[in-house]
N, C-alpha and C positions, 0 to 999 in steps of 0.2 A: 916319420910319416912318408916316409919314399915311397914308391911302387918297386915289385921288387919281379922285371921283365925277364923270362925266361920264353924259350920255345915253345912251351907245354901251356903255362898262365900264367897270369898277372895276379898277382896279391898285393892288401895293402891293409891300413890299420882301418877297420870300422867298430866303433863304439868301444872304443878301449880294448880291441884285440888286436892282435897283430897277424899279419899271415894267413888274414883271409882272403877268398875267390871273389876277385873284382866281381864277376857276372854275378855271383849271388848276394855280394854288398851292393850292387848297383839296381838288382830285384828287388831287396828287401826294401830299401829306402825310398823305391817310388811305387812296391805297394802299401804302405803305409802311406804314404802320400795318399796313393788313389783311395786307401780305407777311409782317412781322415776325411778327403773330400766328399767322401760318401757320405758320411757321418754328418756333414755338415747341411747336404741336401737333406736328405732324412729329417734333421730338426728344422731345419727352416724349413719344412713343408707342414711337418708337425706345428710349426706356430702360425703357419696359416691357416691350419684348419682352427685350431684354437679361438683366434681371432676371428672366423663367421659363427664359432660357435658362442664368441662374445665371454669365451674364459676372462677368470680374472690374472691382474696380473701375479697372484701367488701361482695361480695353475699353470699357468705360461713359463714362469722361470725358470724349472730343472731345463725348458727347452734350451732358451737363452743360455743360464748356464752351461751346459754339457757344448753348445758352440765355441763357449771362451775357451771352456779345456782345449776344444780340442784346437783351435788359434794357437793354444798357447804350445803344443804339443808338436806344430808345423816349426817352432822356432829351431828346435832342436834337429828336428827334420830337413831344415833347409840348412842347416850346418852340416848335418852329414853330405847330403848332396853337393855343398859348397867343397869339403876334402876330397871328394870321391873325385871331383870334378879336380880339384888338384894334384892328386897324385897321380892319376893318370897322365899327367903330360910329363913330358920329359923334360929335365934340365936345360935352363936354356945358357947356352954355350957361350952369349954375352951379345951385342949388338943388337938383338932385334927389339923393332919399337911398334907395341900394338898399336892399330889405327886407332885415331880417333872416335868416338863414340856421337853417335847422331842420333836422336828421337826414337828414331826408327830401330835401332840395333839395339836400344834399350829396352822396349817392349817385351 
């Protein structure tokens, strides 16, 4: 799972392939992101409306459900993003020590 640096581009392993276009493995993964998040407002607006219109809660839950999916759907998504984010750097050479982590830096 190297990145593999050349003058031309950078490629790297996304979703079990190898020797694909960082810029389009680094597109893919955070529109799916942005889709998921979409998805997510979508139903949670949809169970608002639900709720003034005083649904029960059988009518309500494909809402509820189709949000777990798609939670569950960000895990695998935030792994990609987690490699993409590490093959892109380069080998570290030895000595260097990341700073410390503060509140702040963790957000």
């Amino acid at each position: 799972m190297l990145s593999n640096c050349s003058s031309t581009s950078t490629t790297l392993t996304f979703r079990g392939e190898d020797d694909i276009d960082a810029e389009k493995a680094i597109d893919q993964a955070v529109k799916d992101m942005q889709d998921g998040l979409n998805g997510i407002n979508v139903e949670f607006r949809n169970l608002l409306m639900a709720a003034e219109r005083d649904d029960t809660y059988e009518e309500m839950y494909p809402h509820f459900d189709t949000v777990n999916d798609i939670v569950k759907d960000f895990k695998s998504l935030v792994r990609d993003i987690l490699s993409i984010n590490k093959q892109m750097m380069p080998k570290d050479k030895g000595g260097f020590k990341p700073p410390a982590k503060t509140a702040q830096t963790t957000k």
